[in-house]
N, C-alpha and C positions, 0 to 999 in steps of 0.2 A: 359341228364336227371338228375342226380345228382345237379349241379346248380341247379335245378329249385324243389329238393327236401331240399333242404339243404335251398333254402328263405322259401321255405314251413314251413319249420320246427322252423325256427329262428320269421316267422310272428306269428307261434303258439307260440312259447316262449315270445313273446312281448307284445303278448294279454294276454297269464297267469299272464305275471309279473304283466300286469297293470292290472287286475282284482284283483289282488293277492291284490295289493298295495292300489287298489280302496277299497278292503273289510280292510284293516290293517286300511288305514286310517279312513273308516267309522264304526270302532269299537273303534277307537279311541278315535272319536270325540262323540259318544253314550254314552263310559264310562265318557269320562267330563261330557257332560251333567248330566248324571246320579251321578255323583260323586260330582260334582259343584254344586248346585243350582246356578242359575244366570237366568234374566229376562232382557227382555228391555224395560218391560213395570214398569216401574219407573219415580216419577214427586218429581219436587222439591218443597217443601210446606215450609209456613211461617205464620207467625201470622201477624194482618195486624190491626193495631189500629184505630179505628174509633172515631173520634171527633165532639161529637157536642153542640152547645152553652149551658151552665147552666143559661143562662137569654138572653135574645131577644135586638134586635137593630140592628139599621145602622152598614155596619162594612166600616170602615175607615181608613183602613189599613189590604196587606194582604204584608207580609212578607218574606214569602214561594215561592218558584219558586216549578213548578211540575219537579219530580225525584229528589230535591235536598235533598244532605246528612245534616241532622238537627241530633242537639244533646239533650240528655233529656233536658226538661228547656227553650229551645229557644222560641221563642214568634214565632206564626207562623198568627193568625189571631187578628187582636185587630178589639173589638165591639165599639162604640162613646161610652165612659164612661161619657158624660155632665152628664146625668139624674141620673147616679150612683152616682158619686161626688158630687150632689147637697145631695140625699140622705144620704153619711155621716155627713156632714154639718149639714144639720138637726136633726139626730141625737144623733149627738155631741151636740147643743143645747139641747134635751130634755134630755141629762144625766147631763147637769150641772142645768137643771130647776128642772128637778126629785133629784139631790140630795141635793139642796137649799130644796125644802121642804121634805128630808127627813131630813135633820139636826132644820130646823126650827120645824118639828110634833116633836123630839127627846128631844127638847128642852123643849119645853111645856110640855111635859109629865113626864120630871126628874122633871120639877118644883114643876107641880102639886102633883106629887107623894111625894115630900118632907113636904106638906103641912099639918099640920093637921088636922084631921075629922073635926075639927070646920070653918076651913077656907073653903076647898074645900069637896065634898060628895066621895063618896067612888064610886059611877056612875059616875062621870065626869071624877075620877081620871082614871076608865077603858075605856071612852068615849075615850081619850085624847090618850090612851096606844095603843088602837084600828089602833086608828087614825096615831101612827109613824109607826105601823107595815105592814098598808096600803102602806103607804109612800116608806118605805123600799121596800115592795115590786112592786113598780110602778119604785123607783130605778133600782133595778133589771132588771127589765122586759124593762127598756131604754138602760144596757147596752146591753141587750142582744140585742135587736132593734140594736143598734150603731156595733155589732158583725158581725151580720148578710148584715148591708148595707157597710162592709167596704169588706166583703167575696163575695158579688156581684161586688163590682168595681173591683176586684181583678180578676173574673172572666171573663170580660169584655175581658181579655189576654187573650186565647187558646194559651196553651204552650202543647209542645211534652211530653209524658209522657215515651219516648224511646228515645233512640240511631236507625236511620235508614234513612229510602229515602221516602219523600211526595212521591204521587203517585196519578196520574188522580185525579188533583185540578181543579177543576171546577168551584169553590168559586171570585167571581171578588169585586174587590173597589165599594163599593156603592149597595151593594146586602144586603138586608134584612135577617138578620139571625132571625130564629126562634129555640126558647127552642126545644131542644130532635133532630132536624134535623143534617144529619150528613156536614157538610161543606170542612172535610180535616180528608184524612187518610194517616197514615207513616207506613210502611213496618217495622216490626222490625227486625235491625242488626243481633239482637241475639237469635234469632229462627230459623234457617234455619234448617228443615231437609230433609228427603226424604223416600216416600213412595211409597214401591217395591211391586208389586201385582204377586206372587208365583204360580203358580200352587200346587192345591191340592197332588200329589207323589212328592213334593219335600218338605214339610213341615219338615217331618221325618227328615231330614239332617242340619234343621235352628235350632240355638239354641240362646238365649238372650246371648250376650258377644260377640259372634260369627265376627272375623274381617272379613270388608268391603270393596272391591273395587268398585270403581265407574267411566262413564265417563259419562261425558255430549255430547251431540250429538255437532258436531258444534267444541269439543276441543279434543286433543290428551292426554294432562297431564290424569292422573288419581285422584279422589278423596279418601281418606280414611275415614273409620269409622267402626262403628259396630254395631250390630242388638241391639236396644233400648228393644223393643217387637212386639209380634205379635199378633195381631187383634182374639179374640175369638169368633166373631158374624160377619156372612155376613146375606144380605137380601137372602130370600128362597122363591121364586114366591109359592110353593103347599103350604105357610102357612097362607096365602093372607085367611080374613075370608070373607063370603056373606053377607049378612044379617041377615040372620039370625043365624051367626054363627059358619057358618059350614065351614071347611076347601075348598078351590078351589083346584081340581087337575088336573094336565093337564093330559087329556086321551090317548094324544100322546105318545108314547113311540118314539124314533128314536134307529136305532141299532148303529149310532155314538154317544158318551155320550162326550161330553166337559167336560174339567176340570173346578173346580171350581177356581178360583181367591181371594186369600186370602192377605188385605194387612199386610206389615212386616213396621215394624217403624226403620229405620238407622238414628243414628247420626252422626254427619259431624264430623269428628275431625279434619281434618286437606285438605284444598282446596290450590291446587298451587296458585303461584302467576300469575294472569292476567287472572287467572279464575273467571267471573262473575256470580255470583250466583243471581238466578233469578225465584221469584216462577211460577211455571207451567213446567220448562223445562224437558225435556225427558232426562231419566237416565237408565244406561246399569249397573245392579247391580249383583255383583257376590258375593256370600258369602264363606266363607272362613270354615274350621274347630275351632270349639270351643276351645278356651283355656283349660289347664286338670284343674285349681284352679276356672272358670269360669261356668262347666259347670255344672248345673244345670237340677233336674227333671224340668215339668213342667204337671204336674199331678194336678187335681183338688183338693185343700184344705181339709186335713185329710184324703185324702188316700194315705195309705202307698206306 
């Protein structure tokens, strides 16, 4: 009997411990939660530059491979500049015809001005005055012509206005680019950041300054940074108006209430090496405790 009380006793002691240790460890892991904010609902975001022609034409050259790394400045699409390069040319001609006869009316008009009331009338001498000021201004208005068609051939190039990675180029040799359409977009280098969506009870704990860890799904390193800011306005379905203006409210109550989802802005400071940064990716974002010189109210403007 004793044997068979003494496993008895030792199975209740095995069971307490591990309940013991089942409740230690999940009071544990409630206080992290509760003490950490952290989410895994996080994506990595970038600004994403879109390019499209400032004047129309054949393109006859693209440059660009899609994903590759381009630096500000590179040529990535050239337009056929024939019809543009004719156009400075020609407008090169009417600045040197425009300024022959502005120097020619210029001429005529000091003359006549020099001449005495008996020689010339005091109407012809304004006639003539009229007449270089015209001149002058058709000069003008050539080089500005001549400005403008050297600012189109120039154009003709699509250059990168970033540091970054082309991305879904779809643009081909001998495709019709048209004004305002977009033809080539580059990811820019230097925007990455990431946007963690919080549940509403853990706002209280985030503060701007606030340091960041981070992993990407997919990698072990960890990323750093810290809370940029945080998002003031979500969408609120009950504020939704009808027609006539009246608020929609859902009549549903449920006795479960979800949290709301609030995005937080982190900046990247600092991504290991062979870590690929990539906008869209899923991110596992833990926030940290605020700096003591960092940490700021965030209380609506003028109140104390």
């Amino acid at each position: 009997m004793m044997p068979t009380r003494v496993t008895q006793f030792l199975r209740i002691g095995a069971t307490l411990a591990f309940v013991a240790a089942a409740i230690a460890l999940s009071w544990a892991m409630w206080r992290e939660y509760m003490g950490t904010p952290w989410t895994r609902d996080g994506v990595v975001r970038s600004y994403v530059v879109t390019m499209a022609p400032q004047v129309p034409g054949q393109i006859v050259d693209v440059a660009a491979r899609d994903n590759q790394f381009v630096r500000k400045g590179d040529v990535l699409v050239s337009i056929d500049p024939t019809n543009y390069r004719i156009a400075v040319e020609l407008a090169e001609a009417a600045v040197k015809q425009a300024e022959v006869n502005a120097q020619n009316a210029n001429i005529q008009s000091d003359r006549r001005a020099r001449l005495s009331a008996e020689a010339v009338s005091k109407e012809e001498q304004q006639t003539f005055a009229t007449r270089a000021l015209a001149n002058q201004a058709q000069y003008q208005q050539a080089i500005a012509n001549l400005n403008q068609a050297r600012v189109n051939l120039e154009r003709t190039q699509i250059r990168s206005p970033v540091d970054g990675w082309v991305t879904n180029l779809l643009v081909q040799l001998g495709d019709y680019a048209n004004t305002g359409v977009n033809v080539v977009s580059v990811v820019d280098a230097h925007s990455f950041w990431v946007d963690a969506y919080f549940e509403e009870p853990q706002l209280a704990r985030i503060r701007e300054g606030a340091p960041v860890r981070m992993k990407l799904m997919g990698y072990d390193e960890l990323m750093l940074g810290h809370v940029e800011s945080v998002a003031r306005g979500i969408n609120v379905a009950n504020a939704r108006p009808d027609q006539l203006g009246l608020a929609i409210v859902n009549p549903i109550f449920t006795w479960v209430r979800l949290a709301q989802r609030v995005p937080v802005r982190v900046r990247i400071s600092q991504v290991p090496a062979g870590v690929r940064l990539v906008a869209g990716l899923t991110v596992t974002v833990e926030v940290g405790e605020t700096p003591p010189d960092r940490d700021r109210r965030h209380d609506l403007p003028g109140v104390p």
